[in-house]
DOBAVO-130533 format. One record per residue (C-alpha): x, y, z. Coordinates in steps of 0.5 Angstrom, whole numbers, padded with zeros to 4 digits, always signed. Example, Ala and Ser with C-alpha at 12.3 -4.5 7.8 and 13.67 -1.06 7.14 Angstrom:
REM residues 2
+0025-0009+0016 +0027-0002+0014 
***
This chain:
REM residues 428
+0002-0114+0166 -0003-0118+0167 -0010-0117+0162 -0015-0118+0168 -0011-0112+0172 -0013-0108+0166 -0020-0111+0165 -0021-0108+0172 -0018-0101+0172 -0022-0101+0165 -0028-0102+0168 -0027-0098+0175 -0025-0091+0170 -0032-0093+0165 -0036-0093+0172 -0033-0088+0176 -0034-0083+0168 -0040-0085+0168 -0043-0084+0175 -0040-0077+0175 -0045-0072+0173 -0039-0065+0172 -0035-0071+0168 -0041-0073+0164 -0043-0065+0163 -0036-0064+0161 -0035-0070+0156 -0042-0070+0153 -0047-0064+0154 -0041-0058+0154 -0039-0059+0147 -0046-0061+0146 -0048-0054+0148 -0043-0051+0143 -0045-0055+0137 -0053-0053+0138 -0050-0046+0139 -0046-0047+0133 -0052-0050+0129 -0057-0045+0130 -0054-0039+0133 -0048-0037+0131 -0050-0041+0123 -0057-0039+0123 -0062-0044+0119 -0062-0038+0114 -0054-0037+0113 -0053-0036+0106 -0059-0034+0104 -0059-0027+0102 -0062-0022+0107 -0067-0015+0106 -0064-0010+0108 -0068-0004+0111 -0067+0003+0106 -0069+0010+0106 -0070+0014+0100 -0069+0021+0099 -0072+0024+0092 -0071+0029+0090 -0070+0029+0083 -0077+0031+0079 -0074+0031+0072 -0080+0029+0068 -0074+0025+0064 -0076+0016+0063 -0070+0014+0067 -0071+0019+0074 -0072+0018+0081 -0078+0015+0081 -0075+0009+0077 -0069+0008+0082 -0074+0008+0087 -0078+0002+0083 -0072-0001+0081 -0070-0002+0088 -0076-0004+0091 -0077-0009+0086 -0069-0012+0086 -0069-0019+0088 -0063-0024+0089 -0065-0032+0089 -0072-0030+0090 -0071-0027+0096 -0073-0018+0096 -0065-0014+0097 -0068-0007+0099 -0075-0006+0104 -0075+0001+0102 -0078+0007+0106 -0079+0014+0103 -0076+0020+0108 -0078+0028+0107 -0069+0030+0107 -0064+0029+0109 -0064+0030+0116 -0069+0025+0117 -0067+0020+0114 -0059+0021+0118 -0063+0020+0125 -0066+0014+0122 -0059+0011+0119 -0056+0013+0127 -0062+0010+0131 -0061+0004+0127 -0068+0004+0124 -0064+0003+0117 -0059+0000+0115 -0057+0005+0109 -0059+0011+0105 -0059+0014+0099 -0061+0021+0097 -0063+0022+0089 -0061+0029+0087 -0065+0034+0083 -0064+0033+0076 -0062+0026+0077 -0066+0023+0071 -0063+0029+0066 -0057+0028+0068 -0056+0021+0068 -0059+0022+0060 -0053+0026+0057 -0049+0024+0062 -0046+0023+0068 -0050+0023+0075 -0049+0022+0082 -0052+0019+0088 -0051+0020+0096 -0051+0013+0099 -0050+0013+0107 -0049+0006+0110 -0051+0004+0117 -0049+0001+0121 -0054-0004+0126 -0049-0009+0129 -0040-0007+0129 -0041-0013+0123 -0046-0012+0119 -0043-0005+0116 -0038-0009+0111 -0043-0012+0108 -0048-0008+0108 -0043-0003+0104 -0042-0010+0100 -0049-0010+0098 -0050-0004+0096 -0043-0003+0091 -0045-0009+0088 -0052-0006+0087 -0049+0000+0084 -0045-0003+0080 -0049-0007+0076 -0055-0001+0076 -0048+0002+0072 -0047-0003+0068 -0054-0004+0065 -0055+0004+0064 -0048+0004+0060 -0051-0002+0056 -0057+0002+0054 -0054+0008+0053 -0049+0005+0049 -0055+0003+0044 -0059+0008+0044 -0053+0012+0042 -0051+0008+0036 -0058+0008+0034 -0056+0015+0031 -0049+0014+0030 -0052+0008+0025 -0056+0013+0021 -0050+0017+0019 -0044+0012+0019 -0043+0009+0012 -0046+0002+0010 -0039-0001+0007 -0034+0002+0011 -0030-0002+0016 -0024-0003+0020 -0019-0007+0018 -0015-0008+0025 -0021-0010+0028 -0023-0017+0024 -0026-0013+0019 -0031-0011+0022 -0037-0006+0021 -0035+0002+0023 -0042+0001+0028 -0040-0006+0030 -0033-0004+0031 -0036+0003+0036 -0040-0001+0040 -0035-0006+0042 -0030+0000+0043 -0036+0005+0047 -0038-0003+0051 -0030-0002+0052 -0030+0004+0055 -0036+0003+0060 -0034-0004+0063 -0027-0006+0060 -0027-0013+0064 -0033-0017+0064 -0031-0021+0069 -0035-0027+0071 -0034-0031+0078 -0036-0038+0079 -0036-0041+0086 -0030-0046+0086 -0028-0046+0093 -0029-0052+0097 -0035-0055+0100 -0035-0053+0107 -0035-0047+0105 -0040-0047+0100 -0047-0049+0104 -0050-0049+0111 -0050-0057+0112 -0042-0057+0110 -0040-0052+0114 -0044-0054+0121 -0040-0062+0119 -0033-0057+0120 -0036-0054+0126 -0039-0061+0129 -0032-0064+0128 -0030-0057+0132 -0033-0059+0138 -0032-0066+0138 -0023-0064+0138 -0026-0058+0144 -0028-0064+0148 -0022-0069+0146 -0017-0063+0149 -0020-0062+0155 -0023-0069+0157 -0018-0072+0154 -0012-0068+0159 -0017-0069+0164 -0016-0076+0164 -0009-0076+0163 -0007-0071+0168 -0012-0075+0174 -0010-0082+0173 -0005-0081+0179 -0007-0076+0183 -0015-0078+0183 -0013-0085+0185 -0008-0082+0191 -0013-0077+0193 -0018-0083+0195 -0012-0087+0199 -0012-0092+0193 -0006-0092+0191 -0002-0094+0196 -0005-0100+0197 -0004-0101+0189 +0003-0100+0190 +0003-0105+0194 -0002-0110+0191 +0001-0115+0185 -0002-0110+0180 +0004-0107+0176 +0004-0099+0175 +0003-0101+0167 -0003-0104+0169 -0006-0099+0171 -0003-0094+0167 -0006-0099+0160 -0013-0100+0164 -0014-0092+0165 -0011-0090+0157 -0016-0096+0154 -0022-0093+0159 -0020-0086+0156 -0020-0087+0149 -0027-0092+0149 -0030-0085+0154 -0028-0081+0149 -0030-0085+0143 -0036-0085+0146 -0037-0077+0146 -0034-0077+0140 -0041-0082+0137 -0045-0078+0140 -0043-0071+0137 -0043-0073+0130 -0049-0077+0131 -0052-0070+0134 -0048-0066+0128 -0052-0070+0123 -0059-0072+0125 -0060-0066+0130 -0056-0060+0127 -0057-0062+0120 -0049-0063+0118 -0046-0066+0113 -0042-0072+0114 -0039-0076+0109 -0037-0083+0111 -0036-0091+0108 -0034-0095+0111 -0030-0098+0104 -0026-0093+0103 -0020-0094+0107 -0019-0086+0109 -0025-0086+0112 -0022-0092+0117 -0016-0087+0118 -0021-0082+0121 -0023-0087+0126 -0015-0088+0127 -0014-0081+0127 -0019-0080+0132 -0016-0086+0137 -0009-0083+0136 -0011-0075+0138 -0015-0078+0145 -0008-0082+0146 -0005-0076+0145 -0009-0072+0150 -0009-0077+0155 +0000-0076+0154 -0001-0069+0154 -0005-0070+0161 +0000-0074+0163 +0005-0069+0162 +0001-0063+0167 +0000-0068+0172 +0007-0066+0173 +0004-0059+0176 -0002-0062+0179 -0003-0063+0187 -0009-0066+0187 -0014-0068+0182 -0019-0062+0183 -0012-0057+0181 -0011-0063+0175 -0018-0062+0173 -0018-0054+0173 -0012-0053+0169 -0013-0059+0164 -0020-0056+0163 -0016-0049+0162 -0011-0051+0158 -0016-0055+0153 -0021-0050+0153 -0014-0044+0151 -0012-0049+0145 -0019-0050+0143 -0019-0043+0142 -0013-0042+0138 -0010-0048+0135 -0016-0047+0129 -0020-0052+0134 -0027-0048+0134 -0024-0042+0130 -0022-0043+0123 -0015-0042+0122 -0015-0036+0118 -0019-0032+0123 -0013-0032+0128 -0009-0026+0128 -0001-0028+0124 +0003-0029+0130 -0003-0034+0134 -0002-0038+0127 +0004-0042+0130 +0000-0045+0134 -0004-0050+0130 +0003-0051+0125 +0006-0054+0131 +0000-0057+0136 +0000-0064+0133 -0008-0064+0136 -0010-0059+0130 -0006-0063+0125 -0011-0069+0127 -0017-0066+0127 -0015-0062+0120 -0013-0069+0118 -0020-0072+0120 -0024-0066+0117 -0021-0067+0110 -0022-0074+0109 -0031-0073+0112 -0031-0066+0110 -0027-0064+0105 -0027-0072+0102 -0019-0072+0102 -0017-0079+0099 -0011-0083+0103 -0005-0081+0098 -0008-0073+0101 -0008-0075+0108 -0002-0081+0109 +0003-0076+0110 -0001-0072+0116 -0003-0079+0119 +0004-0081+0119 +0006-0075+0122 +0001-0075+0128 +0003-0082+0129 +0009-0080+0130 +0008-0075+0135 +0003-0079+0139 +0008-0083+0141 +0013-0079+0142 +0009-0075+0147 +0006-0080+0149 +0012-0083+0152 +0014-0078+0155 +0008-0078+0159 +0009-0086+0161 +0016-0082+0164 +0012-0077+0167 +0008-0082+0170 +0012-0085+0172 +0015-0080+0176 +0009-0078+0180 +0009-0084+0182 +0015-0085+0185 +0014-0078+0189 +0008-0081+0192 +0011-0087+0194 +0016-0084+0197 +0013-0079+0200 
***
């Protein structure tokens, strides 16, 4: 094993990589394609911000009562969340009117107030008929979401006032000194209003955001995803330059004149491994720099703290790992073109379902093996734990370890694979 040997084929591969215009397309501007694509098309600049949905009202309520139809029409006309309006709302003269608009997709709901609406609703209970639209196959949940929550706290706020203006009445009748000894002594008034409170809303829960933050704003979210396309282009770039290592150099009539030089097949084996990973560190760079100063992703990184160091390491262990993974499909591999495309298939599936670009909670049950027993996601889980979710090393130790472990192991058996290849072709 010589360095000089090593130093050459280093040079040769980072030439060849980086005069190819499909190797650089592949390496840099495809996952570079799919970040942008992430950054302002699938997570818009306005995700997470509450958006307006078109409404229609038909009010057929003309009870002269304080708390009619034409007060809900002015509560949902006027109901903002974050400073942003919930409902644009427009005004149809039946029924059927406001069904054609809802299934031409003019409108992403309806609501029909019934006669009486007002009257009823003062001594007792009423009832309203929401249709709910649907403009796109994902819109429909969440347009249902948005308005059972709107009717929910609209009952909420009624049962409270109901509940006061009750026991402005019941006061005047209920004895001063009277009180109830199983509930702390409390006044009979007192003690009816945390009874009647009981009865309208049992639970008054309040929920508070705990959930991790990459979930919680865009910038985090898009730092999960850079990371995303940057494993996307590590699997097939990667098993490209793995699964080529061999076949390129016979295709081009090199390699019989290799085998017979004083160079070693370690050498080249060395050179060509060096040379991936520095392309791949490359496109790596490159990525999260585009992440974080064009598409506005959060990534966190010190360089004194010691886990972000095992990122970097991770990160040089998932593209040895590739390249070891590519070894083994050159097995299967007549050419480098075949290499080539089965290396960008295959890295292109696992990308796809072994929670790489898709979150693995989006896969269906029976595809969830796939990232529990694929090494690559382990890495890639690892590496966004410690800059995204900010893991410390006592977290990510045990992954790194694990990742090492299974690196080597393909890895040598990727040494073997290439070793036989080139003992087909030399005897061949």
């Amino acid at each position: 094993m010589r360095w000089a040997a090593i130093k050459a084929f280093i040079i040769k591969e980072l030439k060849l990589n980086f005069r190819s215009k499909a190797n650089l397309f592949w390496i840099f501007a495809w996952p570079a394609i799919w970040l942008l694509m992430a950054a302002f098309i699938f997570i818009p600049p306005t995700s997470g911000q509450p958006v307006t949905l078109d409404l229609g009202i038909v009010n057929q309520d003309t009870s002269l009562s304080p708390v009619n139809g034409s007060f809900l029409v002015n509560i949902l006309n006027e109901t903002t969340y974050q400073g942003v309006k919930l409902f644009d709302v427009t005004l149809y003269d039946n029924d059927s009117s406001l069904i054609e608009a809802i299934k031409h997709g003019k409108l992403d709901g309806g609501v029909v107030i019934p006669e009486k609406f007002g009257e009823k609703l003062v001594i007792g209970q009423t009832g309203l008929l929401i249709y709910v639209g649907a403009k796109d196959v994902y819109s429909v949940q969440f347009v249902e979401s948005v308005l059972k929550a709107f009717i929910n706290k609209l009952n909420a706020e009624i049962s409270t006032r109901k509940i006061n203006e009750s026991l402005k009445y019941i006061g005047q009748y209920a004895p001063e000194n009277l009180s109830v000894s199983y509930a702390g002594n409390r006044s009979f008034t007192e003690f009816l209003r945390s009874w009647m409170l009981g009865i309208a809303s049992p639970i008054n829960a309040t929920f508070q955001d705990v959930k991790p933050e990459v979930l919680m704003s865009r910038d985090s979210i898009l730092g999960w995803f850079t990371f995303g396309a940057l494993g996307m282009s590590m699997l097939y770039s990667g098993l490209s330059l793995g699964s080529t290592m061999v076949v390129e150099e016979r295709d081009k009539g090199a390699l019989k004149r290799l085998i017979a030089s004083p160079i070693t097949s370690a050498d080249m084996l060395i050179g060509k491994t060096i040379s991936g990973i520095i392309i791949l560190g490359a496109m790596s760079a490159v990525l999260i720099l585009m992440g974080v100063y064009l598409c506005g992703a959060r990534v966190i990184w010190n360089p004194l703290n010691p886990a972000h160091w095992l990122a970097v390491l991770l990160l040089i262990l998932l593209a040895i790992l590739t390249i070891g993974l590519g070894l083994l499909l050159s097995l299967l591999a007549r050419n480098s073109k075949s290499a080539a495309n089965l290396s960008v298939t295959v890295g292109l599936l696992l990308s796809f379902t072994a929670g790489i670009w898709f979150p693995t909670w989006w896969l269906p049950s029976w595809m969830k093996i796939i990232p529990e027993i694929f090494p690559g996601s382990w890495a890639l889980d690892a590496i966004r734990s410690i800059l995204v979710y900010e893991a410390d090393l006592v977290e990510v130790f045990p992954a790194v370890l694990r990742v090492s472990a299974a690196t080597a192991v393909i890895y040598a058996l990727g040494i073997f694979a290439y070793r036989a290849i080139l003992r087909r072709y030399a005897e061949s």
